[in-house]
VOPAGU-2260 file (C-alpha; in pm, 1 decimal, decimal comma):
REM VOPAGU-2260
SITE   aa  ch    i         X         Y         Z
SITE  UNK   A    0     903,6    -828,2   -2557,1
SITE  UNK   A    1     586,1    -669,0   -2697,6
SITE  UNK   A    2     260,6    -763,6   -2595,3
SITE  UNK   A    3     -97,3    -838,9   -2783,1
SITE  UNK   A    4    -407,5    -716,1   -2596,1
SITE  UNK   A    5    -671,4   -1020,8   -2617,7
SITE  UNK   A    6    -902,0    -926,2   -2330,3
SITE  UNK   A    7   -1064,8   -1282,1   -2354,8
SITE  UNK   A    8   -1300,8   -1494,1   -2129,1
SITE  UNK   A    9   -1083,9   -1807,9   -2027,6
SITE  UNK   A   10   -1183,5   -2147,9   -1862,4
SITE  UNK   A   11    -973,3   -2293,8   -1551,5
SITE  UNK   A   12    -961,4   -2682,5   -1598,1
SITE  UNK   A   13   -1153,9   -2809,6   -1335,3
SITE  UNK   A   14   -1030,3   -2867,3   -1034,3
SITE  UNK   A   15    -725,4   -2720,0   -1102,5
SITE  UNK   A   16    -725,0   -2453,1    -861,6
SITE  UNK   A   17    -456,5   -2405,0    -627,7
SITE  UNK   A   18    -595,9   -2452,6    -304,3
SITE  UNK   A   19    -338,8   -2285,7     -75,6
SITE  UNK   A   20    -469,3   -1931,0    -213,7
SITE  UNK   A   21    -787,2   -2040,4    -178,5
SITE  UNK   A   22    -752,9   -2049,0     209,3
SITE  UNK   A   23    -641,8   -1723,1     210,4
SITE  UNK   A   24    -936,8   -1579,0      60,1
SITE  UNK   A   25    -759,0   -1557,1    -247,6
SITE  UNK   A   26    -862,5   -1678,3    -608,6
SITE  UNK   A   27    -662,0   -2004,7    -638,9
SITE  UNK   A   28    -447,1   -1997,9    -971,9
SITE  UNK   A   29    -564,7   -2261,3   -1210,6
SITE  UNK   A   30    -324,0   -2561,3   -1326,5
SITE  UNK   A   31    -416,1   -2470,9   -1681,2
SITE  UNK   A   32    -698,7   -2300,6   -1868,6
SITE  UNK   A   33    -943,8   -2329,1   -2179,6
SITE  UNK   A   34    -913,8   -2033,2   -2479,9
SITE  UNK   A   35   -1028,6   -2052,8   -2818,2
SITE  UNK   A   36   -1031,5   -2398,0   -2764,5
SITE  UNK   A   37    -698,2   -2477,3   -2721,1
SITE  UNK   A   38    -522,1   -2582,9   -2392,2
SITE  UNK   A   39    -297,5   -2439,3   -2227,5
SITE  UNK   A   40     -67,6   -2579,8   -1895,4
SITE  UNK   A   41      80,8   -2366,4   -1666,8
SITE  UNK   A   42     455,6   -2377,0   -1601,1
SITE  UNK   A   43     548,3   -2114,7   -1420,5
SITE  UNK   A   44     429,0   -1770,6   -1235,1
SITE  UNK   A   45     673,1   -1478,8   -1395,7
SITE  UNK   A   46     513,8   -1238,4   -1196,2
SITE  UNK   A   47     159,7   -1187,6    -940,2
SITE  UNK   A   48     -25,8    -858,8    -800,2
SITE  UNK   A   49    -336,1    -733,1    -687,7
SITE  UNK   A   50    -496,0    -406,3    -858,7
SITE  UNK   A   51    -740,9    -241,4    -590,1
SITE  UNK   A   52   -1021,4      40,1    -678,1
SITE  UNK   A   53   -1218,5     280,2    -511,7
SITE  UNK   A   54   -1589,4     197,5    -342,3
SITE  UNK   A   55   -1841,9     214,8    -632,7
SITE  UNK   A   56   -2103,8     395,4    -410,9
SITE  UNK   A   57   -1912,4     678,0    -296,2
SITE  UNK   A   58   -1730,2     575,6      12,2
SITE  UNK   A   59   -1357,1     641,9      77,4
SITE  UNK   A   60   -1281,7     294,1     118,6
SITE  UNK   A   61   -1057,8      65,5    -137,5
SITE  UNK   A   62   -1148,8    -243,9    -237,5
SITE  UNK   A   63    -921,3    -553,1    -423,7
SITE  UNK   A   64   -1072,5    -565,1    -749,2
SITE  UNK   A   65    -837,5    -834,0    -945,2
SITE  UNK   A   66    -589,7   -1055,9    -903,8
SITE  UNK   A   67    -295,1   -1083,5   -1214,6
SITE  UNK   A   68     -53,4   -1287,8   -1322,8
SITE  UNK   A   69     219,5   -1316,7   -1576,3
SITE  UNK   A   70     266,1   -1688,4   -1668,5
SITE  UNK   A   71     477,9   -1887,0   -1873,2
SITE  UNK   A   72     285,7   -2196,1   -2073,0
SITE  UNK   A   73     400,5   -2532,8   -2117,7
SITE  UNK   A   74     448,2   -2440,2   -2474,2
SITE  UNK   A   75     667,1   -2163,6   -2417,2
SITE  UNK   A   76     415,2   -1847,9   -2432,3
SITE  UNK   A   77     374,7   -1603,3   -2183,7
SITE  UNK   A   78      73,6   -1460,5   -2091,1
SITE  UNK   A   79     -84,0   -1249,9   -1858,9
SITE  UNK   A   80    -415,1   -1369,7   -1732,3
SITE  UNK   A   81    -639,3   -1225,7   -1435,7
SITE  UNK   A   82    -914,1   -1306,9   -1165,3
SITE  UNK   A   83   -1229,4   -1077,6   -1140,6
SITE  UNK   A   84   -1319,3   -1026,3    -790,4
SITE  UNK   A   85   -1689,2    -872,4    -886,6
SITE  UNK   A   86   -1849,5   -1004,6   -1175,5
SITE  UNK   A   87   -1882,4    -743,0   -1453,1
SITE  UNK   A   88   -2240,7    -802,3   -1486,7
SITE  UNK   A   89   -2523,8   -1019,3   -1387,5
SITE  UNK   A   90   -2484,4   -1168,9   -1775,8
SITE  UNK   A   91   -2174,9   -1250,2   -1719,5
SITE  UNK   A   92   -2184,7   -1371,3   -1338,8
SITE  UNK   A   93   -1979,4   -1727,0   -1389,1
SITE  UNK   A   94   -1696,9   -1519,1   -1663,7
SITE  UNK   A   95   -1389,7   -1430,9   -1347,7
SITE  UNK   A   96   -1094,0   -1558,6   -1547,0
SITE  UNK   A   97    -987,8   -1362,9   -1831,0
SITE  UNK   A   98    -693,2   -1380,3   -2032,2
SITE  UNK   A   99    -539,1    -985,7   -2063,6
SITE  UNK   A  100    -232,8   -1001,9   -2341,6
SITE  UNK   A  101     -18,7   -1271,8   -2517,0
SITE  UNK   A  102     371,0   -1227,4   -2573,1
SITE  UNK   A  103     400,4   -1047,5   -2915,0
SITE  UNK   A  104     566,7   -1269,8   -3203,3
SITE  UNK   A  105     327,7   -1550,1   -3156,9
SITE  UNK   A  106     196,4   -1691,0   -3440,7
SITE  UNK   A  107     -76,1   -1971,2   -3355,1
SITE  UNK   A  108    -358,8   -1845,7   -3170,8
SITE  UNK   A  109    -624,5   -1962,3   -3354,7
């Protein structure tokens, strides 16, 4: 199944955030989520990994930059959404969640 790149801010519904991972120092993965206005429940985890970097100053060190997962939606869609670790700019200090891509073949996403 084909993918469509959004690359879009999303919003967690508050509260939502599963605590467990939270404990762990990990970003806790939201019961469902805010885009383009619409909500959206999540079902099910398809699939969850970490993508790590190199230090931005120089160093030899690695650090965990985000947190991904493939999801299924209550209305059938999967997506893959991710966590920020750093923000990607003072601007945008509160905008960590971010929706990446959107199972090709859907046709509401207005």
């Amino acid at each position: 199944m084909a993918e469509r790149l959004i690359s879009e801010p999303i919003t967690p519904f508050e509260g939502s955030s599963d605590t467990a991972a939270m404990t762990r120092g990990e970003p806790g993965l939201p019961s469902g989520f805010v885009w383009r206005d619409k909500r959206y429940e999540v079902t099910g985890v398809i699939e969850a990994w970490k993508e790590s970097g190199a230090c931005r100053s120089g160093g030899g060190e690695q650090y965990l930059r985000k947190h991904w997962w493939k999801i299924r939606t209550g209305n059938g869609l999967e997506m893959t959404i991710y966590f920020e670790r750093q923000p990607r700019s003072k601007r945008q200090s509160k905008t960590r969640w971010w929706l990446y891509t959107v199972a090709e073949g859907v046709t509401d996403l207005r």
